[in-house]
PDB file of the backbone (N, CA, C, O) and the ligand in Angstrom, with CONECT records:
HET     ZN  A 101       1
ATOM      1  N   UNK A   1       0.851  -1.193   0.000  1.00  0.00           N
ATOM      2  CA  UNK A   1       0.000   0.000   0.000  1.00  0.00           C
ATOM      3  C   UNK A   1       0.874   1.225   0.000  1.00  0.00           C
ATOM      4  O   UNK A   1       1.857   1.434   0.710  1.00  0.00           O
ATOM      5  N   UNK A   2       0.370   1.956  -0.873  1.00  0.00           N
ATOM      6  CA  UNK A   2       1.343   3.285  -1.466  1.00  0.00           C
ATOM      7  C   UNK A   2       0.966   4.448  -1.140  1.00  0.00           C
ATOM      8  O   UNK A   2       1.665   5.367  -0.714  1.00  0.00           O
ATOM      9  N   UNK A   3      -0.333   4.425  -1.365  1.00  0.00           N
ATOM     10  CA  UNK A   3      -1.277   5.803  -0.722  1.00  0.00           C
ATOM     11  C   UNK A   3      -1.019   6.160  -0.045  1.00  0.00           C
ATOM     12  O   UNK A   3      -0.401   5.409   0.710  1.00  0.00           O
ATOM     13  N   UNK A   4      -1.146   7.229   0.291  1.00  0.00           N
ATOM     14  CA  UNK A   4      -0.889   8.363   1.363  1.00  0.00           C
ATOM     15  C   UNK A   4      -2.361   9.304   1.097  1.00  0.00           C
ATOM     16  O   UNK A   4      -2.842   9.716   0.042  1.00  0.00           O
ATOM     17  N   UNK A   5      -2.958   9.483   2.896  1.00  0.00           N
ATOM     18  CA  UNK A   5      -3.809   9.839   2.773  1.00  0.00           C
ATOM     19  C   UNK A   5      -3.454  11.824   2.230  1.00  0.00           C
ATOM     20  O   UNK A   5      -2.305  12.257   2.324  1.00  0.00           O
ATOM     21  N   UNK A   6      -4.237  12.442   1.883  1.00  0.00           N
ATOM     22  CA  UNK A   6      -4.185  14.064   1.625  1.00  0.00           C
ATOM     23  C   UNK A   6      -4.922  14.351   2.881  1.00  0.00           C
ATOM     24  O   UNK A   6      -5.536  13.475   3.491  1.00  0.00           O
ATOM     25  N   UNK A   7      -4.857  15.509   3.234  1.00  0.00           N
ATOM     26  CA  UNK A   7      -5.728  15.782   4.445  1.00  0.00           C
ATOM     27  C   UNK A   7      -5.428  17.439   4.211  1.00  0.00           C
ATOM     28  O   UNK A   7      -4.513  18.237   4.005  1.00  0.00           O
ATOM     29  N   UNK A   8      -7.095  17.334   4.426  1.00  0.00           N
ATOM     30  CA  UNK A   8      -7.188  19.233   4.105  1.00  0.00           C
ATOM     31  C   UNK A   8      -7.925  20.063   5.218  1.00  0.00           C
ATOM     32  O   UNK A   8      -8.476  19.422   6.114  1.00  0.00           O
ATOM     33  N   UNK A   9      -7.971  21.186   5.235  1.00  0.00           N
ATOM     34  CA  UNK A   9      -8.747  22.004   6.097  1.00  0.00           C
ATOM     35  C   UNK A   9      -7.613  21.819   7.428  1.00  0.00           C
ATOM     36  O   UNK A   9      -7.959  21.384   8.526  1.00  0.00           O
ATOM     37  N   UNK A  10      -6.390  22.185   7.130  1.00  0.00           N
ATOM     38  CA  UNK A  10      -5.528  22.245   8.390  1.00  0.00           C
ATOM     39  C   UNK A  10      -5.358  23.467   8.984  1.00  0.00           C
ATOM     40  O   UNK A  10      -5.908  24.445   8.478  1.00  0.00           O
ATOM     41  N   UNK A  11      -4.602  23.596  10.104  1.00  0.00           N
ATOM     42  CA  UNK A  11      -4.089  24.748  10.290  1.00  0.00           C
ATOM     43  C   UNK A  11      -2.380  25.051  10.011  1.00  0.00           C
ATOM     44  O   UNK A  11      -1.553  24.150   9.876  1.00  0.00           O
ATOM     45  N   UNK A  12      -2.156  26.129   9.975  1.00  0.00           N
ATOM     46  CA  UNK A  12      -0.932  26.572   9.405  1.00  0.00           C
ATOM     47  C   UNK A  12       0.307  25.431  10.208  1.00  0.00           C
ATOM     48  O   UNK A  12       1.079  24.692   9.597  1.00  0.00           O
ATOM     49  N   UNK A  13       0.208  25.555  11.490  1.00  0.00           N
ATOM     50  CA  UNK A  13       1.356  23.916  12.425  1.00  0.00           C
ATOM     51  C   UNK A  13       0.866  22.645  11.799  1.00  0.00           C
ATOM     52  O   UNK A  13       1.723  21.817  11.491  1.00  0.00           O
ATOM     53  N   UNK A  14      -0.320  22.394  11.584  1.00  0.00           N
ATOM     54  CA  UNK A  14      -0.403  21.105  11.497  1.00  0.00           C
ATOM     55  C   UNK A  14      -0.225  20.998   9.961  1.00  0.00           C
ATOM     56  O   UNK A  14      -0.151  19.825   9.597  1.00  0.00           O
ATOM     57  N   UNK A  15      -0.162  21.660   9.238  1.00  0.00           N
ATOM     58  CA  UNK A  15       0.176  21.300   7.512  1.00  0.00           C
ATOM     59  C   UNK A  15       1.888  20.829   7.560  1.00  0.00           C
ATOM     60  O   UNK A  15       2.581  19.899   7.149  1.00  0.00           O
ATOM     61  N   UNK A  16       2.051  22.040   8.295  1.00  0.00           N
ATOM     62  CA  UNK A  16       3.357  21.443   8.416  1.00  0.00           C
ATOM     63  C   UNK A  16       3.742  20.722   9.160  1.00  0.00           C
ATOM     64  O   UNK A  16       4.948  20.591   8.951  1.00  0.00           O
ATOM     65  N   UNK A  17       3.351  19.982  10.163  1.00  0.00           N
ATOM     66  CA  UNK A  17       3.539  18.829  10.789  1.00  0.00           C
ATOM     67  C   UNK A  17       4.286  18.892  12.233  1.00  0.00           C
ATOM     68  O   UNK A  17       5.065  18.097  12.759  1.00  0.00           O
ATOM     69  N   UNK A  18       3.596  20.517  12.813  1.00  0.00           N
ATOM     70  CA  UNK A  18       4.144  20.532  13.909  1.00  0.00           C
ATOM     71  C   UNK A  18       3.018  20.366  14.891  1.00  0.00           C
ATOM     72  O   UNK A  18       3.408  20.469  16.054  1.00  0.00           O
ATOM     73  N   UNK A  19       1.607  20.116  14.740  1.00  0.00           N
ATOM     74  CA  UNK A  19       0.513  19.628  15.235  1.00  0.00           C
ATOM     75  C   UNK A  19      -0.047  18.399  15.069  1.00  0.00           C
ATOM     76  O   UNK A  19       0.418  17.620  14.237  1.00  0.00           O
ATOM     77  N   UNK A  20      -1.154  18.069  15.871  1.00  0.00           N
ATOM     78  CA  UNK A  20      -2.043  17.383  15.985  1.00  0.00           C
ATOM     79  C   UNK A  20      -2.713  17.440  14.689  1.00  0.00           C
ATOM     80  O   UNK A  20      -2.667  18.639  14.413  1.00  0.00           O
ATOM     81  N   UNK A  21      -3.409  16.736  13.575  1.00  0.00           N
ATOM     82  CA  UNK A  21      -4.138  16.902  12.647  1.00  0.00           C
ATOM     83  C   UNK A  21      -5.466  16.475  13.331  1.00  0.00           C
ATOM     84  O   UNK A  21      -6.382  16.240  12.544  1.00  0.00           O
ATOM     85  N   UNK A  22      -5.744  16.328  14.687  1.00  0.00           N
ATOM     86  CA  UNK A  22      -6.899  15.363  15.171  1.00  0.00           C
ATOM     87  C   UNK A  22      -7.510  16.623  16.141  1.00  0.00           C
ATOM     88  O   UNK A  22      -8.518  17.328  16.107  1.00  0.00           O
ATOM     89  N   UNK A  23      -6.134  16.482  17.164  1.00  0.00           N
ATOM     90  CA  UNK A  23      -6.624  17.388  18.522  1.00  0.00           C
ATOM     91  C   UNK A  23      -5.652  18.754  18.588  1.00  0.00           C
ATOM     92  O   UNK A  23      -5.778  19.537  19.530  1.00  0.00           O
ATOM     93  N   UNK A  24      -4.662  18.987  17.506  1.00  0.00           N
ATOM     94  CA  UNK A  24      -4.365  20.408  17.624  1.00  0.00           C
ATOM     95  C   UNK A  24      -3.111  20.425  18.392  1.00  0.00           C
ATOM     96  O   UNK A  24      -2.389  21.408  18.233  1.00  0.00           O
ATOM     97  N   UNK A  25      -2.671  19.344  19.334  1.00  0.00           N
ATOM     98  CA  UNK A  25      -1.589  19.496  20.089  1.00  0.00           C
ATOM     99  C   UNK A  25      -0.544  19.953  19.437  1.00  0.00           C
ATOM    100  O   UNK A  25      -0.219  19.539  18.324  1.00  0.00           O
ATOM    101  N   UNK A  26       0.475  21.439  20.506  1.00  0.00           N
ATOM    102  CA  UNK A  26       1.438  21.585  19.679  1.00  0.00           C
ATOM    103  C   UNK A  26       2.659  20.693  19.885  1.00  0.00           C
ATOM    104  O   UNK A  26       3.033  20.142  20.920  1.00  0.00           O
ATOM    105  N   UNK A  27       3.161  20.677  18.742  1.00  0.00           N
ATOM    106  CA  UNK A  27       4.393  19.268  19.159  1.00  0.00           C
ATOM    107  C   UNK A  27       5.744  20.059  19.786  1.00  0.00           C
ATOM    108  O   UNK A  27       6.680  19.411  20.253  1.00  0.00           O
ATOM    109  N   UNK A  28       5.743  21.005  19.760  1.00  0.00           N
ATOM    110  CA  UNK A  28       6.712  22.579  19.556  1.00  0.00           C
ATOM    111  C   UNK A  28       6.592  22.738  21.224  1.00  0.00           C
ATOM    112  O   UNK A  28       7.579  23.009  21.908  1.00  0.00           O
ATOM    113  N   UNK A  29       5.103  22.511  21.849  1.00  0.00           N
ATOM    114  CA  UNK A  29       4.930  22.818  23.370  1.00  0.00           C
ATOM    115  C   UNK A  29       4.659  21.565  24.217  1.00  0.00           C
ATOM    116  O   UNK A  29       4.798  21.519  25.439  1.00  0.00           O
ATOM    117  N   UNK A  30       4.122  20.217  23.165  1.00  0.00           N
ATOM    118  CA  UNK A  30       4.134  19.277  23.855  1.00  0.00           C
ATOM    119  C   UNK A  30       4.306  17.902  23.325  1.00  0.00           C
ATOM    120  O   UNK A  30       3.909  17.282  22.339  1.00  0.00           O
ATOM    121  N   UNK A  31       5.095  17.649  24.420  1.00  0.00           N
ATOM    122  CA  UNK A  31       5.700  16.374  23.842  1.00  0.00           C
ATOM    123  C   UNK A  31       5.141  14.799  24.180  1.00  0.00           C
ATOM    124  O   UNK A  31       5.385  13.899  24.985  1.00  0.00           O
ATOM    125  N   UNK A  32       4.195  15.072  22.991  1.00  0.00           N
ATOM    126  CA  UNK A  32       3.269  13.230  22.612  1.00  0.00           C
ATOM    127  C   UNK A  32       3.841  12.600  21.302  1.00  0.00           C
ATOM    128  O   UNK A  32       4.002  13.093  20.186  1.00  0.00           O
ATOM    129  N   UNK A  33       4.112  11.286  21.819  1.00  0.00           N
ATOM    130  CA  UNK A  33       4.364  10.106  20.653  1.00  0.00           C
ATOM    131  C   UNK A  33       3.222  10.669  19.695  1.00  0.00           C
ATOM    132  O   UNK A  33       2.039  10.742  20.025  1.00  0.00           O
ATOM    133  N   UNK A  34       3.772  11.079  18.388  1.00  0.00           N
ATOM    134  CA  UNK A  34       2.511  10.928  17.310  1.00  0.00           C
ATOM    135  C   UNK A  34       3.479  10.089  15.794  1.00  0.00           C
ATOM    136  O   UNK A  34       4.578   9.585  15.563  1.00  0.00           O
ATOM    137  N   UNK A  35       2.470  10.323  15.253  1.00  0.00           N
ATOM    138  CA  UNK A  35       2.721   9.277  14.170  1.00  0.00           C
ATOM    139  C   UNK A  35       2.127   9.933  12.801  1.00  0.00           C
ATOM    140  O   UNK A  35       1.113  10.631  12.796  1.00  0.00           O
ATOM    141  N   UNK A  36       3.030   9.561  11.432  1.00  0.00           N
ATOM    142  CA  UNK A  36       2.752   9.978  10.160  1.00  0.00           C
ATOM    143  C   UNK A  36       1.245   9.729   9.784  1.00  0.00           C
ATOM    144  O   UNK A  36       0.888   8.568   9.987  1.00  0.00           O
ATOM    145  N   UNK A  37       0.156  10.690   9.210  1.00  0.00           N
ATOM    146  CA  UNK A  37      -0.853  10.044   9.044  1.00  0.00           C
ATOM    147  C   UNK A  37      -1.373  10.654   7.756  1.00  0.00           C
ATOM    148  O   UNK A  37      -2.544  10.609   7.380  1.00  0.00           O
ATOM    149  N   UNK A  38      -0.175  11.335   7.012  1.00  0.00           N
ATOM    150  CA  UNK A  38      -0.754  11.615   5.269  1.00  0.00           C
ATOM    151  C   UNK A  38       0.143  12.870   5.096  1.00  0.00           C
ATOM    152  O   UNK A  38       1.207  13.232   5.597  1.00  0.00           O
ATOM    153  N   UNK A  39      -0.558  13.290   4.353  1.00  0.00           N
ATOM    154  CA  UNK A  39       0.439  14.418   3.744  1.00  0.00           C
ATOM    155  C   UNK A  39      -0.884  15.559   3.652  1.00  0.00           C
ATOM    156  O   UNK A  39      -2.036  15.182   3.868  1.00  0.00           O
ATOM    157  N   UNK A  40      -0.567  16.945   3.317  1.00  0.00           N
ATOM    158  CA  UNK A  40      -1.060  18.020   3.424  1.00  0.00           C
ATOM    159  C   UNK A  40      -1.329  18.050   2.096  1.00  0.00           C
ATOM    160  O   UNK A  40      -0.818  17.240   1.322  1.00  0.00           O
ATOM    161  N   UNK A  41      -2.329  19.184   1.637  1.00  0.00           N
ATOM    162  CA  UNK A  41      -2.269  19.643   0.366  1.00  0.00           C
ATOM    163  C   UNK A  41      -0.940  20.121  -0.444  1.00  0.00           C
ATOM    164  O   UNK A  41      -0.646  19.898  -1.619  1.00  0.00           O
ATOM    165  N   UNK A  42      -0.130  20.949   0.688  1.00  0.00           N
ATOM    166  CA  UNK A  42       1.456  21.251   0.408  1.00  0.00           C
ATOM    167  C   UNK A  42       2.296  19.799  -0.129  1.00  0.00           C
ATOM    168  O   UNK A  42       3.387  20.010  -0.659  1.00  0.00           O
ATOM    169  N   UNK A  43       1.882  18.484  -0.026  1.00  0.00           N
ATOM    170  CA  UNK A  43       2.985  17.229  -0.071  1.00  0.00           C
ATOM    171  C   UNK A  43       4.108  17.468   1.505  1.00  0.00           C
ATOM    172  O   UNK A  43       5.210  16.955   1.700  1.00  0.00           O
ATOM    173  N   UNK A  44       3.420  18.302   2.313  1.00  0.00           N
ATOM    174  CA  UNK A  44       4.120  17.875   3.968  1.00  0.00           C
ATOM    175  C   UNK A  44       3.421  16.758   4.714  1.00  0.00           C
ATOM    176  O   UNK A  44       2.265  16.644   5.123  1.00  0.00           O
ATOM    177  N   UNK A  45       4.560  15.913   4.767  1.00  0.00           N
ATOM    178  CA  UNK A  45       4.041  14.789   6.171  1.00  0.00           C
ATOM    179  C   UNK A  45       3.507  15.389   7.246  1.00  0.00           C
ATOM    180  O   UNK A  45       4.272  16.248   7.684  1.00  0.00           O
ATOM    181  N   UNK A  46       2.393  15.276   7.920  1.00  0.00           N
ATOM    182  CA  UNK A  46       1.569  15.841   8.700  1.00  0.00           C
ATOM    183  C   UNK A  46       1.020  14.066   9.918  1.00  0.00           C
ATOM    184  O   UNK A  46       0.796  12.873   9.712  1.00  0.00           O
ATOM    185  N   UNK A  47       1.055  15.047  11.132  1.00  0.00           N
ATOM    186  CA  UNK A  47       0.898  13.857  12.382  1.00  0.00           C
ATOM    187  C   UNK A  47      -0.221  13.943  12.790  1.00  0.00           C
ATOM    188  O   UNK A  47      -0.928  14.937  12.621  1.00  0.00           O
ATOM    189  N   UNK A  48      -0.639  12.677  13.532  1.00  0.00           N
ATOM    190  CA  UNK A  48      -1.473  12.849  14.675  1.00  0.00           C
ATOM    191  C   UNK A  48      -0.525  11.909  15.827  1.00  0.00           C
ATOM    192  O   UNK A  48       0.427  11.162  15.599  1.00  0.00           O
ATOM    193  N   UNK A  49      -1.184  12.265  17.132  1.00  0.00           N
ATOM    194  CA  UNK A  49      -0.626  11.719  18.427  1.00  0.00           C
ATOM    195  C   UNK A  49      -1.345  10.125  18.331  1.00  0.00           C
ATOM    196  O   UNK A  49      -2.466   9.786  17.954  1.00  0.00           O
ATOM    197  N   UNK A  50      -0.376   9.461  18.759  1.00  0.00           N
ATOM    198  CA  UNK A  50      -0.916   7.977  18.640  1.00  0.00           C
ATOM    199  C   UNK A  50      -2.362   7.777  19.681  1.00  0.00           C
ATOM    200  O   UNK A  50      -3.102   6.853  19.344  1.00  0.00           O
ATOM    201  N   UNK A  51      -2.768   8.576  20.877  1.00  0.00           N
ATOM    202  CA  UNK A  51      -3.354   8.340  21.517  1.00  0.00           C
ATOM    203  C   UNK A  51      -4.667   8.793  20.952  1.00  0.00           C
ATOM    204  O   UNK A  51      -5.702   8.443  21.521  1.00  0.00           O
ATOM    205  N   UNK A  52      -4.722   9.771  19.555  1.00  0.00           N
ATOM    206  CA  UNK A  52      -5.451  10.433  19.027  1.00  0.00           C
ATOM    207  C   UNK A  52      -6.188   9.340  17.185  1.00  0.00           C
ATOM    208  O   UNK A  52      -7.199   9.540  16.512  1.00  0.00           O
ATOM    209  N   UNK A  53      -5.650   8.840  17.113  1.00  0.00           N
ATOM    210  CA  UNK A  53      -5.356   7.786  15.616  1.00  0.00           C
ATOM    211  C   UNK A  53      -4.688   6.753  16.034  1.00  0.00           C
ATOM    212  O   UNK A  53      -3.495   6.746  16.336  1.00  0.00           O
ATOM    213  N   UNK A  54      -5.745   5.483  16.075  1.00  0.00           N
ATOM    214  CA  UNK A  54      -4.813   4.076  16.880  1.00  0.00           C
ATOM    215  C   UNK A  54      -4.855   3.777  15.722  1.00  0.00           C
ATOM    216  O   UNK A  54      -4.065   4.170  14.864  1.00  0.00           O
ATOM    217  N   UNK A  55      -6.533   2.456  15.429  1.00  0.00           N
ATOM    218  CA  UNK A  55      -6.742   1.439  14.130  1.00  0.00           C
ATOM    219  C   UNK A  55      -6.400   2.591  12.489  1.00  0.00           C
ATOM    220  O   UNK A  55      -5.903   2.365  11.386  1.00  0.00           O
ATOM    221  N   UNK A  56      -6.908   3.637  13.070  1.00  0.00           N
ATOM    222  CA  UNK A  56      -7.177   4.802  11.923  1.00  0.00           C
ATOM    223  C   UNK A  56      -5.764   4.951  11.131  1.00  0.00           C
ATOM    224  O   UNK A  56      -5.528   4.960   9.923  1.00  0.00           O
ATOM    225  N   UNK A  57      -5.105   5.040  12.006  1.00  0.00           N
ATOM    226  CA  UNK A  57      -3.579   5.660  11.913  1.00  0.00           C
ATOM    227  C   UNK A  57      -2.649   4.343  10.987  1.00  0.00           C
ATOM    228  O   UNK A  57      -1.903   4.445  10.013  1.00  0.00           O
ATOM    229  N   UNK A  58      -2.995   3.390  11.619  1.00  0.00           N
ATOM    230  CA  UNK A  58      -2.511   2.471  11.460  1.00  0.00           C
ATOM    231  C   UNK A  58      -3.115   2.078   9.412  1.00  0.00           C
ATOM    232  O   UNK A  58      -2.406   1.527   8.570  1.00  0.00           O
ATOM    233  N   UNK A  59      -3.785   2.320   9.315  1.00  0.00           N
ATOM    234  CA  UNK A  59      -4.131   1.985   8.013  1.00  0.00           C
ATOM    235  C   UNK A  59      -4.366   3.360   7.270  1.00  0.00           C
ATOM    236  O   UNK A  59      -5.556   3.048   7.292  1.00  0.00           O
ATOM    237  N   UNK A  60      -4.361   4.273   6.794  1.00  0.00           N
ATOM    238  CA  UNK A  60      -3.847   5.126   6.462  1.00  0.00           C
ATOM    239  C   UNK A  60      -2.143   5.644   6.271  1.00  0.00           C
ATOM    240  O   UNK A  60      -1.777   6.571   5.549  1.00  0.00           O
ATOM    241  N   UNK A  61      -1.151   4.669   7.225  1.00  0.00           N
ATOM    242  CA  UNK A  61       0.239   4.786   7.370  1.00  0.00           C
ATOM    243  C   UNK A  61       0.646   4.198   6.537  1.00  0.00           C
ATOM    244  O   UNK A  61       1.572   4.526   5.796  1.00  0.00           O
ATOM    245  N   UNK A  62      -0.174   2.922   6.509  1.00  0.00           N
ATOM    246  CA  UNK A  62      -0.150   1.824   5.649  1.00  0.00           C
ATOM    247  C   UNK A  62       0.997   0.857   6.744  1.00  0.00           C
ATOM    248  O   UNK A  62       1.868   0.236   6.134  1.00  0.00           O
ATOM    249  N   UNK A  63       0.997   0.763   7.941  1.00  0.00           N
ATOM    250  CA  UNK A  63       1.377   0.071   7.980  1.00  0.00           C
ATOM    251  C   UNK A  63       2.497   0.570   9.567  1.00  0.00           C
ATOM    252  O   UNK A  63       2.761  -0.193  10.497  1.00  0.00           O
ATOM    253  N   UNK A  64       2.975   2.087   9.425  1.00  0.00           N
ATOM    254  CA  UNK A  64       4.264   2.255  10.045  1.00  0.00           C
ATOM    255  C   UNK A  64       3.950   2.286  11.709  1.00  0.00           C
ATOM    256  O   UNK A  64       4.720   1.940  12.605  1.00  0.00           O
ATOM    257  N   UNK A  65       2.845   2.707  11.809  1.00  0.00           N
ATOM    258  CA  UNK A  65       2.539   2.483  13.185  1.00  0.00           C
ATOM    259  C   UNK A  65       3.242   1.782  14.176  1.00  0.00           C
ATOM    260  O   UNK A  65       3.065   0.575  14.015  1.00  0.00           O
ATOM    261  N   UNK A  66       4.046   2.061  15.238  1.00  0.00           N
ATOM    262  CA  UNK A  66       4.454   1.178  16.254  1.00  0.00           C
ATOM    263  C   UNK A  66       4.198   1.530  17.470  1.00  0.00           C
ATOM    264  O   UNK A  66       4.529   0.803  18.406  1.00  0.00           O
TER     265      UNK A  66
HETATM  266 ZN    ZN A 101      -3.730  14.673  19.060  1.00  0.00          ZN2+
END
């Protein structure tokens, strides 16, 4: 699996992948395990916190989840 999800309607941290794409957390002020969960309209890898995207995360990653 190759896909990568797009994910739109972000905010300016989380396009770029210094937020939460779920709950907003800043990664800049706080420090949660998150995980790759697509790319932005920009083609930036963009996160969510694992506690935020378990099964979700996990198939959308395609896989990288640990
Ligand atoms: Zn979160």
């Amino acid at each position: 699996m190759s896909g990568e999800a797009i994910i739109t309607g972000l905010t300016v941290p989380q396009g770029d992948g210094l937020a939460c794409v779920v709950c907003g957390a800043d990664y800049l002020r706080v420090r949660v395990p998150h995980v790759p969960v697509g790319r932005s309209v920009t083609g930036s890898q963009v996160f969510a916190c694992v506690g935020c995207r378990r099964d979700d995360v996990r198939r959308a990653a395609g896989g990288v989840l640990r």
